[in-house]
C-alpha positions in Angstrom: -38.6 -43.7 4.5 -42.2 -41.6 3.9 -43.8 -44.7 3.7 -43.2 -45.9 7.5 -44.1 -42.7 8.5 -47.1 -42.5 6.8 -48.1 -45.5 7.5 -47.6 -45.8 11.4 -49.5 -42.3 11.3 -52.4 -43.8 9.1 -52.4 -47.1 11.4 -50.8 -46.4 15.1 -51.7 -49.9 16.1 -50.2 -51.1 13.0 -51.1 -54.3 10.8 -50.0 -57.7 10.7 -48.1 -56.8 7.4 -46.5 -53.9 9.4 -45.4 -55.7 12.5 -44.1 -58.2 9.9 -41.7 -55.8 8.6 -40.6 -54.6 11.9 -39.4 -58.1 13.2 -38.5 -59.5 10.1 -37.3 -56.7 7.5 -35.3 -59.4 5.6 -36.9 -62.3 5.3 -36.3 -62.9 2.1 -33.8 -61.3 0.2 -33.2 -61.6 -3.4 -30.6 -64.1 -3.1 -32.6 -66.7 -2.1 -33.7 -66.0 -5.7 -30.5 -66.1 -7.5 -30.9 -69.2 -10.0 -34.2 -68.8 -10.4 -34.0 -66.2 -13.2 -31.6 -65.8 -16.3 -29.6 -62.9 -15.8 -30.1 -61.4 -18.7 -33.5 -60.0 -20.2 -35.3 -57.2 -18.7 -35.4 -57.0 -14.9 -38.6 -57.9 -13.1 -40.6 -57.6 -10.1 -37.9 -58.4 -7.1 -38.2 -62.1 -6.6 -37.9 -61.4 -2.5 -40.8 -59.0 -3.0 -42.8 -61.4 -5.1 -42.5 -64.2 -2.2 -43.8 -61.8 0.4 -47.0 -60.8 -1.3 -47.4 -64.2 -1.6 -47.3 -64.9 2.2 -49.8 -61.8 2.4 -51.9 -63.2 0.1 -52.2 -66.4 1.6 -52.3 -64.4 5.1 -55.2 -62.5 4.0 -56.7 -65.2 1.5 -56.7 -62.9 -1.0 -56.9 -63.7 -5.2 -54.3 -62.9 -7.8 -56.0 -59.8 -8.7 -56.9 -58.4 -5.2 -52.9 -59.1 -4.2 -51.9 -57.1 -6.8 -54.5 -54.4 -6.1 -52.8 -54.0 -2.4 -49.8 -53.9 -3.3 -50.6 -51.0 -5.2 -52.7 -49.4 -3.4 -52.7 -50.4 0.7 -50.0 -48.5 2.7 -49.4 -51.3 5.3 -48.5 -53.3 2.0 -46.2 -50.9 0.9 -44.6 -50.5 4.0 -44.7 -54.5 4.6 -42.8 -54.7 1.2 -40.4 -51.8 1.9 -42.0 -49.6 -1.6 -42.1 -45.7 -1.7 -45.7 -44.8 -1.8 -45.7 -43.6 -5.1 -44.2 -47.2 -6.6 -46.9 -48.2 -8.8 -47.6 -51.8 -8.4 -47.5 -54.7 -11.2 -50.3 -57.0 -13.3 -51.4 -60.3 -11.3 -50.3 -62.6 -13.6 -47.0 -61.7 -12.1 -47.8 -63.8 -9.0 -48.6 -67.2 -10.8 -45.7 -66.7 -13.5 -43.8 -66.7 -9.9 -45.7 -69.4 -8.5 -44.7 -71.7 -11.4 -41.1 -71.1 -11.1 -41.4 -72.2 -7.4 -43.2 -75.3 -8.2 -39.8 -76.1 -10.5 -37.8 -78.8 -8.7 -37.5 -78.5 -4.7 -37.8 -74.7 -4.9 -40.5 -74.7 -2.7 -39.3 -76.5 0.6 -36.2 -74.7 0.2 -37.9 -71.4 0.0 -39.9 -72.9 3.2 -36.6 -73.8 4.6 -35.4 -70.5 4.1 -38.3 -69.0 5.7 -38.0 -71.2 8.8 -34.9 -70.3 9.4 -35.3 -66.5 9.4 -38.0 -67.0 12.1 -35.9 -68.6 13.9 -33.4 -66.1 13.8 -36.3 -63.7 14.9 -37.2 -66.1 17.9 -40.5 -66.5 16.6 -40.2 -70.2 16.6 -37.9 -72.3 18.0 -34.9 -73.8 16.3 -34.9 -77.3 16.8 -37.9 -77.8 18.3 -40.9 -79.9 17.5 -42.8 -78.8 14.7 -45.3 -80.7 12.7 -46.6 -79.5 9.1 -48.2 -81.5 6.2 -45.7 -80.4 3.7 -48.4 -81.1 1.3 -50.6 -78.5 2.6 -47.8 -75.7 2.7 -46.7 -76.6 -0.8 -50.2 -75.9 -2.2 -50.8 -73.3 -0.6 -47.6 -71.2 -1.7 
């Protein structure tokens, strides 16, 4: 893909978003996302992709708006969110459209579950191990 090349060229030392997508290329897929959205209608911004700019976002601390504006225009972005460079990106009020539907039911500690999981699998935490959260705290802030 241009975009790895580019960016790894533009950013030897890489980004956080870059390493990101080197260890964990899948973590989420968009059939984590199945039941989420009809299946008819017209097709959307890839529900997997739409959770990763939201861990970005909160990685960065970044505002609807500004999110949106990397993802359209920040190579490591694109990179971290496997796009072509010339992808164009989509309008912010994307994010909390998708932010509502994860606030629908238990959505959001299975997404977390999900999540933990694939680190796991990574070996960037332990399975099984001790690990203290406020679930409170991660709910609000995805």
């Amino acid at each position: 893909m241009e975009t790895a090349r580019v960016a790894w060229a533009a950013i030897p030392k890489g980004t956080p978003a870059m390493v990101m997508r080197d260890r964990l290329q899948d973590l989420f897929v968009d059939n984590d996302f199945v039941d989420w959205f009809p299946v008819d209608g017209r097709q959307g911004v890839s529900p997997a992709r739409l959770a990763l700019v939201s861990v970005l976002q909160y990685a960065e601390n970044l505002t609807d708006r500004q999110a949106a504006r990397a993802v359209a225009c920040r190579i490591d972005w694109k990179y971290a969110l496997g796009m072509e460079l010339t992808e164009p990106g989509f309008d912010h009020s994307v994010l909390s459209e998708f932010r509502d539907r994860l606030a629908e039911g238990d959505r959001a500690d299975r997404l977390l579950a999900v999540m933990v999981d694939r680190l796991a699998q990574a070996g960037l935490v332990r399975a099984r191990g001790r690990q203290r959260t406020d679930s409170t705290h991660v709910l609000a802030a995805v």
